[in-house]
C-alpha positions in Angstrom: 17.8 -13.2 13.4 18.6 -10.8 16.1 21.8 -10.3 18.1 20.5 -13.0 20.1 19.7 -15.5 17.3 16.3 -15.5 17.5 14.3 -15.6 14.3 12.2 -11.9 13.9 9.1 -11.7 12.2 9.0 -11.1 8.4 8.4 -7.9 7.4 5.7 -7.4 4.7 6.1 -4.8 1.9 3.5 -2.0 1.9 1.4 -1.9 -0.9 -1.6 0.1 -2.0 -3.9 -1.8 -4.2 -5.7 0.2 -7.1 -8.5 -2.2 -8.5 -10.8 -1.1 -11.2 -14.0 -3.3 -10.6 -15.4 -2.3 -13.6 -13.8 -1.6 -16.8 -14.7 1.5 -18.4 -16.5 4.7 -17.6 -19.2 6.7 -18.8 -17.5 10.1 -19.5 -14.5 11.1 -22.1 -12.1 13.4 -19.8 -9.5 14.8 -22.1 -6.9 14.5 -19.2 -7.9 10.6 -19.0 -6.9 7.9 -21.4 -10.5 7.2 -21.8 -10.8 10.7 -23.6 -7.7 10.9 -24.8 -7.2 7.6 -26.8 -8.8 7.3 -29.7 -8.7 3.5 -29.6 -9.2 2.7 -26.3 -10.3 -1.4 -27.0 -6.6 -2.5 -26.3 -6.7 -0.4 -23.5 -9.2 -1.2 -20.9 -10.9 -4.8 -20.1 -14.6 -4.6 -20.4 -16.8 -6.5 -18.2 -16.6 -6.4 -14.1 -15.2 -8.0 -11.6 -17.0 -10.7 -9.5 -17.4 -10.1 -5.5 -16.0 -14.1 -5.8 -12.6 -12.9 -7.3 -11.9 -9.5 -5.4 -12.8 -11.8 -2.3 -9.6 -14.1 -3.7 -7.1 -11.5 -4.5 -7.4 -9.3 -1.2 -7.0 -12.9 0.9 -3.7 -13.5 -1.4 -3.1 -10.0 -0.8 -3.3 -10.1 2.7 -1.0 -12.9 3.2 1.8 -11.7 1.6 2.3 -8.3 1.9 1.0 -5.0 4.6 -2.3 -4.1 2.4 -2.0 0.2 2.9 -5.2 0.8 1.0 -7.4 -0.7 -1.2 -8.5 1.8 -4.4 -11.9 0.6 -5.9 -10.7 2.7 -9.1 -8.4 3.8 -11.3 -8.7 4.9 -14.9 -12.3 3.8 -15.0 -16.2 4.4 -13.1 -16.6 2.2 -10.3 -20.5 3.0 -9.7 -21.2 1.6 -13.1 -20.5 -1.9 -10.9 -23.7 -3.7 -11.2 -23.1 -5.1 -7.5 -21.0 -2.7 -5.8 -22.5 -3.2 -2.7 -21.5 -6.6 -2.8 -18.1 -5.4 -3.9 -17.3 -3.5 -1.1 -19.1 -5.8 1.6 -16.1 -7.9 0.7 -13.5 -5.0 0.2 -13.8 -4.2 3.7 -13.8 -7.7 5.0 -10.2 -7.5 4.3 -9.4 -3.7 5.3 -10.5 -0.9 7.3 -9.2 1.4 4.5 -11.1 1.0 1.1 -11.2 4.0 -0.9 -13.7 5.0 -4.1 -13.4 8.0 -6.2 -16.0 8.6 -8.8 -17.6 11.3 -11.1 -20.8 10.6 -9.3 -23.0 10.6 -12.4 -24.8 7.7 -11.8 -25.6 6.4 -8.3 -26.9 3.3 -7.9 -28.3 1.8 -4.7 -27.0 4.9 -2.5 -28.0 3.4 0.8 -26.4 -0.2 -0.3 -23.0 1.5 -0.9 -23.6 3.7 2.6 -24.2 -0.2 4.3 -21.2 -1.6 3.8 -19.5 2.3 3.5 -16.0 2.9 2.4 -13.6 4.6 4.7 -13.6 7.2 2.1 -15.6 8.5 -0.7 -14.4 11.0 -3.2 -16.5 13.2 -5.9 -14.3 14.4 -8.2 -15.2 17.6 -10.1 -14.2 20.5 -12.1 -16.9 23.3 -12.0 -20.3 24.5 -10.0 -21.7 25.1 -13.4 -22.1 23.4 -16.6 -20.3 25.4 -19.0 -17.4 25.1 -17.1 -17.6 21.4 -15.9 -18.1 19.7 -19.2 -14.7 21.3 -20.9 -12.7 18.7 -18.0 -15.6 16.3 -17.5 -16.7 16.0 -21.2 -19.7 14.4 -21.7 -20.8 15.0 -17.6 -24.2 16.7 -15.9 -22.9 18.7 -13.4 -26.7 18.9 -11.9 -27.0 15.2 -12.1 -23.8 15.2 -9.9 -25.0 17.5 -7.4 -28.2 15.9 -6.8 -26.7 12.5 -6.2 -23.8 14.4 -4.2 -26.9 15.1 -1.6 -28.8 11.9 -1.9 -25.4 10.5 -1.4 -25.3 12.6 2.0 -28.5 11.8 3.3 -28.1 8.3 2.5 -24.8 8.7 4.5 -27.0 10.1 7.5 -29.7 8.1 7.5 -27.3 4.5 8.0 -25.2 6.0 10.1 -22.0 5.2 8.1 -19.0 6.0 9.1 -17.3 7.6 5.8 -15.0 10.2 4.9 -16.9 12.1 2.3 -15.0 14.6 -0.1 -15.2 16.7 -3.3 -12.1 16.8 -5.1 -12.2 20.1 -7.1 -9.5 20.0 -10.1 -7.9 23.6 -11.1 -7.7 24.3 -14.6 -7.0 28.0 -15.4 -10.4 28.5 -16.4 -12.4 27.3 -13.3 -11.7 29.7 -10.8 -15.1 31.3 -11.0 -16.8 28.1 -9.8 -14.6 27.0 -6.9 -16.2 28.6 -4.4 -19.7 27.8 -5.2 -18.2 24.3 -5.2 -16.9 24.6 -1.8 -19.9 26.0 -0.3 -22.6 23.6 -1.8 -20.0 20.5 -0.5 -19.3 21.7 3.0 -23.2 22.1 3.5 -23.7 18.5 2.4 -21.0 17.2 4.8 -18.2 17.0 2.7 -14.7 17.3 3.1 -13.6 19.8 0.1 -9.8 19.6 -1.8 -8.7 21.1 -4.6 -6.0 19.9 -7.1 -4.1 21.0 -10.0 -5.2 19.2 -13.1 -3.0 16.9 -15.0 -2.4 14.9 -17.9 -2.0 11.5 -18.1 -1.4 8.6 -18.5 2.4 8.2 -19.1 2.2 6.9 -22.6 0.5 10.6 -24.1 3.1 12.6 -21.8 6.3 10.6 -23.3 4.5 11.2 -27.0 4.1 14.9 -26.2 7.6 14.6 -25.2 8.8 13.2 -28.6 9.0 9.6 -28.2 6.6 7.6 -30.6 6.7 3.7 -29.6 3.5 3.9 -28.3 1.7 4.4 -31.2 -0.3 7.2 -30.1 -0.8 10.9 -31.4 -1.0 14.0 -29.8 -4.6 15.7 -31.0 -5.9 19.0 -31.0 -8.0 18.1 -28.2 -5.0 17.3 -26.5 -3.0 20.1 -27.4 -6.3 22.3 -26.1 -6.8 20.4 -22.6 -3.1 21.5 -22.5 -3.2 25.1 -22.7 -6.3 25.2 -20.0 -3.2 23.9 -17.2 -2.4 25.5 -14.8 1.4 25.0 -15.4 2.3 24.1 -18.7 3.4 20.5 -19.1 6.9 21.3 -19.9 7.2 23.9 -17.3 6.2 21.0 -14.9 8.2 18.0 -16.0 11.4 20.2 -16.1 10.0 21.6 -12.2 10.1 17.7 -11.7 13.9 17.6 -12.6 14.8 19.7 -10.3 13.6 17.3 -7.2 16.2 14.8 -6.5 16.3 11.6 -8.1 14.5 8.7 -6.2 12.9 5.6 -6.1 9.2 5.5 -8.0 6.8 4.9 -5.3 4.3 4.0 -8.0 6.7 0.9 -9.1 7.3 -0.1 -6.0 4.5 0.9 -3.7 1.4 0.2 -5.8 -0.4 -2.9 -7.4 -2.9 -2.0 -9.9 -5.4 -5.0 -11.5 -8.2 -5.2 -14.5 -11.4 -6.6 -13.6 -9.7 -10.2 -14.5 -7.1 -9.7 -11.7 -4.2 -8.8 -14.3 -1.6 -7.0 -13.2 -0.5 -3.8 -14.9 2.1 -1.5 -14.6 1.6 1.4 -12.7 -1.5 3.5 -11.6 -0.6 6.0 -14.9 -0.1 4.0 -17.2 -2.9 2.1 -19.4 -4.2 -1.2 -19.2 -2.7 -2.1 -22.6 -1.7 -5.0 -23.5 2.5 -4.0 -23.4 1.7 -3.5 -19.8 0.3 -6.3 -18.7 2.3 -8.3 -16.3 0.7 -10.7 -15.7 -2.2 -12.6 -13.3 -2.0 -11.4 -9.8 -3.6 -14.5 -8.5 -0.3 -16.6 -10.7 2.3 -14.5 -9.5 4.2 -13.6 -6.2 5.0 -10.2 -5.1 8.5 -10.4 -5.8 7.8 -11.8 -9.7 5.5 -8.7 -9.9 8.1 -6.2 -9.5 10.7 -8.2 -11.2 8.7 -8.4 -14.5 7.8 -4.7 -13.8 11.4 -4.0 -13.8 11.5 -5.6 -17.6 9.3 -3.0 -19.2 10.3 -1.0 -21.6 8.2 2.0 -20.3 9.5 2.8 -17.2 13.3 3.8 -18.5 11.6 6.6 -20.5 9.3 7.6 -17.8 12.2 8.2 -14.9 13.9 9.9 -17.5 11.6 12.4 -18.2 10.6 12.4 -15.0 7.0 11.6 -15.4 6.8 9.9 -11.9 7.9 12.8 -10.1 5.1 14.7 -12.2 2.4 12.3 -11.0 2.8 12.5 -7.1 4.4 16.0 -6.5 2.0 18.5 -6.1 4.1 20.7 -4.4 6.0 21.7 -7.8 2.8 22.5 -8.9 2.3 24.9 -5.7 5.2 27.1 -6.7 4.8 27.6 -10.4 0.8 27.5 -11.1 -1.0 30.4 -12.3 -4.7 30.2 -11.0 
């Protein structure tokens, strides 16, 4: 009610929805719980989801809370989506800000995906030449990638879409040589070209690293060598993270992330296992969402270390990183 007593209309919580429409990928990134976990089956869902049950949980999402973006992606390869045309014909029924981010090895049906064209498209990569790309994007053809980077252009082109295109470069302290061979062979293809600092994730390996072991997991030498390529180390960073006031995780309260069956898991880095899983989207109301987030036992450790802060502020990267 207002001063006046008349009723005012409800206001909707913001929410960016990160979907993974397929559930797995075809690479083994050591800064990726793909790569880095040996055992990924109690990890990730396999199969994909059906254009039928996106369809259901973007008109639930709609109606009960201010849909920000829609992510077609998150730990796993949305291109390997038998149907992904379909999948974002229906995507952008519901919003005018769908989002995909791949590693672009395999392109399927490039002018399909330009039809019904996400508002943005990302390619992210490490390096201009193999050598250097496969130590991040293990088990990736950085030549395969470039090819379908420009059949994705022309494709872009020839339909007319209206899509932001854009390399995502990630800096290790290794790739520096290829950067700007990157850049150039992007910016002549049309697209947008950003750089990152590399991380490592999910939330689950950092706490391990950081001496907690209920997860069950192990730190490997592969880990403990994707490491030492960082820019920062990982220490360096999560104590660089302490030093930014305390606040609210915008991953918790900000984001919804779902399997291919519409389950709902914790946050957008952590895993798909099964200690996360809160639940069906489709069963449960935005407000039991973040109540039975609040009830894992995950996210005390991860405020306390700080982890969060690691995930979205690039900035403390900015100040420390040796590149």
């Amino acid at each position: 009610m207002d001063i006046n007593g008349d009723a005012q209309p409800e206001v909707l919580p913001k929410i960016t929805f990160y979907i993974d429409v397929f559930g797995f990928c075809n690479l083994r990134c050591p800064s990726c719980p793909v790569g880095n976990i040996g055992n990924t089956s109690g990890h990730f869902q396999k199969g994909f989801m059906s254009p039928e049950l996106l369809d259901a949980v973007l008109t639930k999402a709609n109606a009960e809370c201010d849909v920000d973006m829609i992510g077609l992606f998150n730990w796993t390869e949305p291109l390997l989506h038998p149907d992904l045309p379909a999948v974002l014909r229906v995507a952008s029924r519901h919003s005018d800000n769908v989002m995909v981010s791949s590693n672009l090895n395999r392109l399927r049906d490039p002018y399909g995906i330009m039809q019904h064209a996400p508002a943005r498209f990302r390619v992210s990569v490490s390096g201009f030449n193999q050598d250097v790309y496969s130590r991040a994007h293990r088990e990736g053809n950085i030549e395969q990638v470039k090819l379908n980077m420009r059949t994705l252009a022309n494709a872009k082109r020839e339909t007319g879409a209206n899509v932001d295109l854009e390399v995502l470069y990630h800096r290790y302290n290794y790739n520096r040589c290829d950067e700007a061979e990157m850049r150039s062979y992007a910016e002549s293809l049309g697209y947008r070209f950003e750089t990152c600092w590399a991380m490592y994730m999910p939330a689950e390996k950092i706490l391990t690293y950081r001496g907690r072991d209920e997860f069950g997991l192990i730190i490997s030498e592969h880990d403990r060598e994707l490491l030492s390529t960082l820019s920062i180390d990982l220490n360096s960073a999560l104590e660089a993270a302490k030093q930014i006031p305390h606040s609210e995780c915008v991953l918790f309260n900000n984001q919804i992330v779902l399997d291919v069956n519409a389950d709902v898991y914790l946050c957008c880095g952590t895993t798909s296992a099964f200690s996360n899983k809160i639940g069906n989207y489709l069963d449960l109301s935005i407000s039991d969402i973040q109540l039975k987030k609040g009830l894992n036992n995950l996210c005390g450790p991860c405020m306390v270390e700080r982890v969060h802060q690691y995930f979205v502020h690039q900035d403390i990267f900015a100040r420390s990183a040796e590149y």
